[in-house]
C-alpha positions as CSV (number, residue, x, y, z in Angstrom):
1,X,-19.5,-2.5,7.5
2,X,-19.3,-4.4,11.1
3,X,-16.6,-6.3,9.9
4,X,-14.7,-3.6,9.1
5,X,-12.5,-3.4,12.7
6,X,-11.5,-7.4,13.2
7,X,-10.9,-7.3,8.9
8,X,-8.4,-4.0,9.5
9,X,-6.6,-5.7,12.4
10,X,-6.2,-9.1,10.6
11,X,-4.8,-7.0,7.4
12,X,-2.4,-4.9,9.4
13,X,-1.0,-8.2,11.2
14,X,-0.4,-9.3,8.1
15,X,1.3,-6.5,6.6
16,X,3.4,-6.7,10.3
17,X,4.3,-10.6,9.5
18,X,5.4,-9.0,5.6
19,X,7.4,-6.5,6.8
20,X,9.5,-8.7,9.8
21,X,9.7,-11.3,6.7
22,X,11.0,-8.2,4.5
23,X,13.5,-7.0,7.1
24,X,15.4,-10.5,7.7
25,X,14.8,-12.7,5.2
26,X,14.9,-10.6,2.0
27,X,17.1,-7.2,3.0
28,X,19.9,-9.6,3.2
29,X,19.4,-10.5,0.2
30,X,19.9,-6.8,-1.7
31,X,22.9,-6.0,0.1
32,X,26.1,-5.7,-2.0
33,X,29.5,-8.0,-1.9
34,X,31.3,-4.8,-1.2
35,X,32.6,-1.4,-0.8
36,X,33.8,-1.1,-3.9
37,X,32.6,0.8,-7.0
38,X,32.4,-2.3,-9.4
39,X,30.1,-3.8,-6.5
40,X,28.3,-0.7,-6.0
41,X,24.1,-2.4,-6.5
42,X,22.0,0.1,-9.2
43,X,18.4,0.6,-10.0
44,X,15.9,-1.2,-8.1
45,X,18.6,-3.0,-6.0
46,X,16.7,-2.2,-2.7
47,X,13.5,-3.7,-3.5
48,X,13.1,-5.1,-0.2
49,X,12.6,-2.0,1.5
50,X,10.0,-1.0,-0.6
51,X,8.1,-3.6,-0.3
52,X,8.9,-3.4,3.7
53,X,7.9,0.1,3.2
54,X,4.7,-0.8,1.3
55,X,3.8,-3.1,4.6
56,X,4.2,-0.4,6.9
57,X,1.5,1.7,4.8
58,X,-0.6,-1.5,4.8
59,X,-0.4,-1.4,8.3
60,X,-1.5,2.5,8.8
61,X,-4.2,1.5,5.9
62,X,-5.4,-1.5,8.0
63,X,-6.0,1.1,11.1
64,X,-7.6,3.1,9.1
65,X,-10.0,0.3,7.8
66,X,-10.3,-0.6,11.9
67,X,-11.8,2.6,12.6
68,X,-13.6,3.4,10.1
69,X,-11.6,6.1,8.8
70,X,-12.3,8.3,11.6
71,X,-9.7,11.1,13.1
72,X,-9.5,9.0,16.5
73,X,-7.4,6.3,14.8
74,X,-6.5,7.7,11.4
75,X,-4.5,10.3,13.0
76,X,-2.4,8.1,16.0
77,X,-2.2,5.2,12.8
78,X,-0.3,7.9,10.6
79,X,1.8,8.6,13.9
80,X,2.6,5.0,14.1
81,X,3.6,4.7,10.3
82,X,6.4,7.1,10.8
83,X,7.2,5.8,14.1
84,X,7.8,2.7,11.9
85,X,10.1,3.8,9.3
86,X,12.1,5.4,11.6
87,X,12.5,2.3,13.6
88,X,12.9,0.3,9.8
89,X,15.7,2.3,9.5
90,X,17.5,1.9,12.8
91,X,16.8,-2.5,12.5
92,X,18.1,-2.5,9.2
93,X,21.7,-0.7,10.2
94,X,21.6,-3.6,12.7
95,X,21.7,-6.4,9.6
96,X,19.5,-9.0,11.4
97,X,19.5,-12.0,9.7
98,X,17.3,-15.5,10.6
99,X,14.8,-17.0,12.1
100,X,14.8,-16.0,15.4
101,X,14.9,-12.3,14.7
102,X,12.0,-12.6,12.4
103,X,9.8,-14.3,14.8
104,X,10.8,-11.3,17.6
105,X,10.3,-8.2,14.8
106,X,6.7,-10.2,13.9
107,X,5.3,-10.7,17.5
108,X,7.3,-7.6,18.9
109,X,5.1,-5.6,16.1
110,X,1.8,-7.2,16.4
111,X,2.0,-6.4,20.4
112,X,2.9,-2.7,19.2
113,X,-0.3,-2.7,16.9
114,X,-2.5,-4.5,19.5
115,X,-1.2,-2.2,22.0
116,X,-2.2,1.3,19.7
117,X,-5.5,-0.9,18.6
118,X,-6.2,-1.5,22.8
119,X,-5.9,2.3,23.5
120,X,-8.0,3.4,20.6
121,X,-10.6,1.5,21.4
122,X,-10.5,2.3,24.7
123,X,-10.4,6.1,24.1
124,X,-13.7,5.1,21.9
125,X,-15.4,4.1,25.1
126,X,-18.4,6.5,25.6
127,X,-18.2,8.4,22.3
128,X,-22.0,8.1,20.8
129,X,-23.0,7.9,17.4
130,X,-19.2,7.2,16.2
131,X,-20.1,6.5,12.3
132,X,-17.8,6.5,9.3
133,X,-15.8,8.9,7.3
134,X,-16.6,7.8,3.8
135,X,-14.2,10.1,2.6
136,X,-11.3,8.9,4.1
137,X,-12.0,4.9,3.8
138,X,-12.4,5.7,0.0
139,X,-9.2,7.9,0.3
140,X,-7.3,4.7,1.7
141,X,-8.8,2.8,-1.0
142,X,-7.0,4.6,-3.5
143,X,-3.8,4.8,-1.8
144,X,-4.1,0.3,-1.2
145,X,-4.8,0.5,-4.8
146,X,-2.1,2.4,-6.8
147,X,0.5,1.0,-3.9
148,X,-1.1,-2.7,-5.2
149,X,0.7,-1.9,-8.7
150,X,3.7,-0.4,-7.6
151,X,3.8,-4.0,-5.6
152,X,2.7,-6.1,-8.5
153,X,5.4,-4.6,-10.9
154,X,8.6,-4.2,-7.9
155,X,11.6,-5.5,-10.1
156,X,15.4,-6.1,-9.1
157,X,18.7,-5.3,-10.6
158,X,18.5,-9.2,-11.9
159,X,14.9,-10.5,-11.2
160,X,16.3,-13.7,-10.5
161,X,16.0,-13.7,-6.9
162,X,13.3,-16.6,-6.3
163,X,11.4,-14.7,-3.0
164,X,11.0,-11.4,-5.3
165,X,7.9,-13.2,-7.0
166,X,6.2,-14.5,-3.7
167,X,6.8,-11.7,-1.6
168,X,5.7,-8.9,-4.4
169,X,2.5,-11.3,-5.0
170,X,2.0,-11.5,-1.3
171,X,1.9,-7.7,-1.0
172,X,0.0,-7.0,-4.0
173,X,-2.5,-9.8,-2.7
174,X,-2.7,-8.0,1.1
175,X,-3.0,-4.4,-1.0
176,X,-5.9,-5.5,-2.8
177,X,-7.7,-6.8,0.2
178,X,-7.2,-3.4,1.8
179,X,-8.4,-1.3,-1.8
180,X,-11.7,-3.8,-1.6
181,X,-12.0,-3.6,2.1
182,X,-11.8,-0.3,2.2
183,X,-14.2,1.1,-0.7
184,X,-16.8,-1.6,0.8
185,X,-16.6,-0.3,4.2
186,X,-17.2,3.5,2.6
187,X,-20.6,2.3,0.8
188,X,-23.7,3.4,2.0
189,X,-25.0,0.3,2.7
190,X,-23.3,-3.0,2.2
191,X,-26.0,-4.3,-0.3
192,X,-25.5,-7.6,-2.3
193,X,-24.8,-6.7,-5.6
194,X,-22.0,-4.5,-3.8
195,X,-20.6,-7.6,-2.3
196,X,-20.5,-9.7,-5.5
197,X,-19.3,-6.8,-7.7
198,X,-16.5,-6.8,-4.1
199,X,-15.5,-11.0,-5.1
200,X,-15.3,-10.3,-9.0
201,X,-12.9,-7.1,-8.1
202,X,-10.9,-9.0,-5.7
203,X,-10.6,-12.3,-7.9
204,X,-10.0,-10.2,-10.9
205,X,-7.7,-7.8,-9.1
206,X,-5.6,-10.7,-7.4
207,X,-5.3,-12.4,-10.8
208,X,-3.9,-9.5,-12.5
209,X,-1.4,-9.3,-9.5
210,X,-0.4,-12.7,-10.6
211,X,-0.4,-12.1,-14.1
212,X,1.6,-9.3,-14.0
213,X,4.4,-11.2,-11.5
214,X,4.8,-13.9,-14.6
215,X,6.0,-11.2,-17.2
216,X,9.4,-9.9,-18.0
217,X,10.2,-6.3,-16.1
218,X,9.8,-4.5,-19.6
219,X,6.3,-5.5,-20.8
220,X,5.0,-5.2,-17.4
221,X,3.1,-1.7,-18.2
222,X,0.1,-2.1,-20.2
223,X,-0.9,-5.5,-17.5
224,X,-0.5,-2.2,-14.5
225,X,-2.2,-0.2,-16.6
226,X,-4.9,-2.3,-16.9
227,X,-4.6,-3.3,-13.6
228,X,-4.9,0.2,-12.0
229,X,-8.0,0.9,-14.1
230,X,-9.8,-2.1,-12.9
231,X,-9.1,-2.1,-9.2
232,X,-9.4,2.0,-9.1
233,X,-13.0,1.8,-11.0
234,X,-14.0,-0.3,-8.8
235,X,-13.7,1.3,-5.8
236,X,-15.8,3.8,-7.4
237,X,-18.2,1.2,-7.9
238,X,-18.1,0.0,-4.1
239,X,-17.9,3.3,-2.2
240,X,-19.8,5.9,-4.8
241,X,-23.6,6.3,-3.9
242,X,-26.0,4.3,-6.4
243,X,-29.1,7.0,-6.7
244,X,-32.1,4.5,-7.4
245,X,-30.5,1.6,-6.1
246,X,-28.0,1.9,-9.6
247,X,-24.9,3.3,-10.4
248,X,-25.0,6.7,-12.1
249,X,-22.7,5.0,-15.4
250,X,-21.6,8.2,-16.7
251,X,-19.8,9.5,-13.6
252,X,-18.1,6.0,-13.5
253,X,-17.3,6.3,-17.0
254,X,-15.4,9.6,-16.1
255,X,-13.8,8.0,-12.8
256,X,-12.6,4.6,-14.9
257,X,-10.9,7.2,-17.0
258,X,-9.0,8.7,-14.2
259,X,-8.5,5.6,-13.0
260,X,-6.5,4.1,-16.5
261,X,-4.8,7.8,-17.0
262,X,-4.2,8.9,-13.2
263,X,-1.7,6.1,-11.6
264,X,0.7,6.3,-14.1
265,X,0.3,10.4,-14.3
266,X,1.0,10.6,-10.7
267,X,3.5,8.1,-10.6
268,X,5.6,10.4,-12.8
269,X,4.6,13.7,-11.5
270,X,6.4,11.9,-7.9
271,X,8.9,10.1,-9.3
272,X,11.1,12.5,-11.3
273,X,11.5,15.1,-8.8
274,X,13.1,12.3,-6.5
275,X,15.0,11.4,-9.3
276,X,16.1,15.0,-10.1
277,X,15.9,17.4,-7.0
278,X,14.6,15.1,-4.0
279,X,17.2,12.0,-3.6
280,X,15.1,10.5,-0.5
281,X,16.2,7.1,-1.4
282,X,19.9,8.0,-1.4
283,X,19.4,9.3,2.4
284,X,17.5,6.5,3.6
285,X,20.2,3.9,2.0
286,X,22.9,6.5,3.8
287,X,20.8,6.3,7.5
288,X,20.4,2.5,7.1
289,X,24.0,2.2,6.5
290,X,24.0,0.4,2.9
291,X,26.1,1.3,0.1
292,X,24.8,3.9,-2.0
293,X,23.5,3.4,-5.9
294,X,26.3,3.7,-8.0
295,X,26.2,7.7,-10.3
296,X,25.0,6.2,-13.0
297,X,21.5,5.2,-11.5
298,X,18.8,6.7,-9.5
299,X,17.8,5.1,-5.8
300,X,14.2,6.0,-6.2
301,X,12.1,5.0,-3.0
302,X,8.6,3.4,-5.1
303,X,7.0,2.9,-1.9
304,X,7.1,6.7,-1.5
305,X,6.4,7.3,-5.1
306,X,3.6,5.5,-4.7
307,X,2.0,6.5,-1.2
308,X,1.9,10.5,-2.7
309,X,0.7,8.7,-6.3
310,X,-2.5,7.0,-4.3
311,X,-3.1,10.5,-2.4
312,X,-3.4,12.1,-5.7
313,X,-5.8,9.3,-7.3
314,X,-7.9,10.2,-3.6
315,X,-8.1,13.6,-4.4
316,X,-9.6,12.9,-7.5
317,X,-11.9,9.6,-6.6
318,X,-12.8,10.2,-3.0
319,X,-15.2,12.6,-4.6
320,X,-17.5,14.5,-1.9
321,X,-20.9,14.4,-3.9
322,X,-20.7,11.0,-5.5
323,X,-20.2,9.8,-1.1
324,X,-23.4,11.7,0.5
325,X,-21.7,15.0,1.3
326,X,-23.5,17.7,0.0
327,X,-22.1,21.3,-0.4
């Protein structure tokens, strides 16, 4: 896909403008009265950072997009997303707060990104016949995807906040550009029935993101699980080869089924060893300097729980056959 580069850097600015908006405008919002135990926030209190977290992915998948999922800027854009956390985690101890500090952490991290993007491309200079890892593009697919529902369902202690509905939409919105982007920039060729089966997936995809932002916390699942299974299939759809000009239905039959079981699957098989043996969240509350979740709760990072969830749905989507590597 030639538009694959310019579409990658646009999403990753975006996800840059997210997380600055994430970091000073809805932190403060999660952080508790007080010290003190009856203050102490529980489950889900920190939602900001996982949805600041979520961006930071979305700028590593946006990179990824960029390059066409080839070592040369996969591996430095993975660099840069840890890079990233680690300096989340030092801004956030600082409490910043306003509008001034949100306009410097937006333009101080696009010229960051510009700046990696510039020296990419300029270590590309001379490399012939630089094509695209299918593989990979499909791979970040998958991730953008099941990070798109843990986006679209991101909850709060109350739910009352009135910036926890735009900014979760926003994400999921910018996550399902990068899922469609992605798979479309691992087809074979970009064909037009791939491109108006890419609009139905997106306008169906973003839809459900809204739906899904309009219903109470506890009836949320089936709508994700739906969700999932949709946007997931689809990328099959896009990226898979079509022998004959078609799809081959019965090996989308089987990845559709993945796709509706495997999110959710994942998504447990992460989660509960955070909850139980791993307490990541806790630590990252401890290094940013908030108060920790009170005993009787977990501080489960989602944005984590997600990112290994979507590596798991790649392992079983980003199938070598089904994208032109034969054995």
């Amino acid at each position: 896909m030639r538009s694959a580069r310019p579409v990658g850097l646009l999403l990753s600015a975006a996800a840059v403008l997210l997380w600055a908006i994430g970091m000073t405008v809805l932190q403060p919002l999660t952080e508790p009265i007080g010290p003190w135990s009856e203050h102490l926030p529980g489950n889900n209190a920190y939602w900001a950072r996982d949805l600041r977290f979520t961006a930071v992915v979305a700028v590593v998948l946006g990179l990824v997009l960029a390059g066409r999922g080839r070592r040369r800027w996969a591996g430095p854009a993975v660099l840069l997303g840890g890079l990233w956390i680690a300096a989340d985690v030092a801004i956030d101890r600082a409490d910043l707060t306003g509008a001034g500090p949100t306009v410097l952490l937006a333009a101080g991290g696009c010229v960051v990104l510009g700046a990696v993007a510039a020296v990419l491309l300029w270590r590309e200079r001379g490399v012939p016949g630089a094509g695209t890892d299918r593989r990979a593009l499909t791979g970040a697919a998958c991730v953008a995807g099941v990070l798109t529902l843990v986006a679209a369902g991101i909850e709060s202690p109350t739910d009352r906040e009135p910036e926890l509905n735009p900014s979760a939409f926003a994400t999921g919105v910018l996550l399902v550009a990068l899922t469609i982007g992605a798979a479309l920039a691992a087809a074979p060729a970009r064909t037009r029935a791939r491109c108006v089966l890419a609009a139905g997936l997106g306008v169906a995809a973003v839809s459900g993101v809204g739906l899904i932002r309009t219903i109470p916390p506890g009836p949320r699942a089936l709508p994700q699980l739906a969700l999932g299974a949709v946007l997931l299939a689809g990328v099959t759809l896009l990226a898979w080869d079509w022998p004959g000009g078609r799809p081959v239905w019965r090996h989308h039959a089987l990845a559709a089924l993945a796709a509706l079981v495997g999110p959710m699957a994942f998504l447990l098989v992460a989660a509960i060893p955070m909850m139980v043996l791993l307490p990541i969240g806790a630590q990252f509350t401890a290094l940013a300097g908030n108060s920790p979740i009170n005993a009787a709760d977990s501080d489960l990072l989602l944005s984590l729980v997600g990112l290994l969830a979507g590596l798991g749905m790649a392992l079983l989507l980003a199938w070598p056959p089904a994208l032109g590597y034969r054995r």
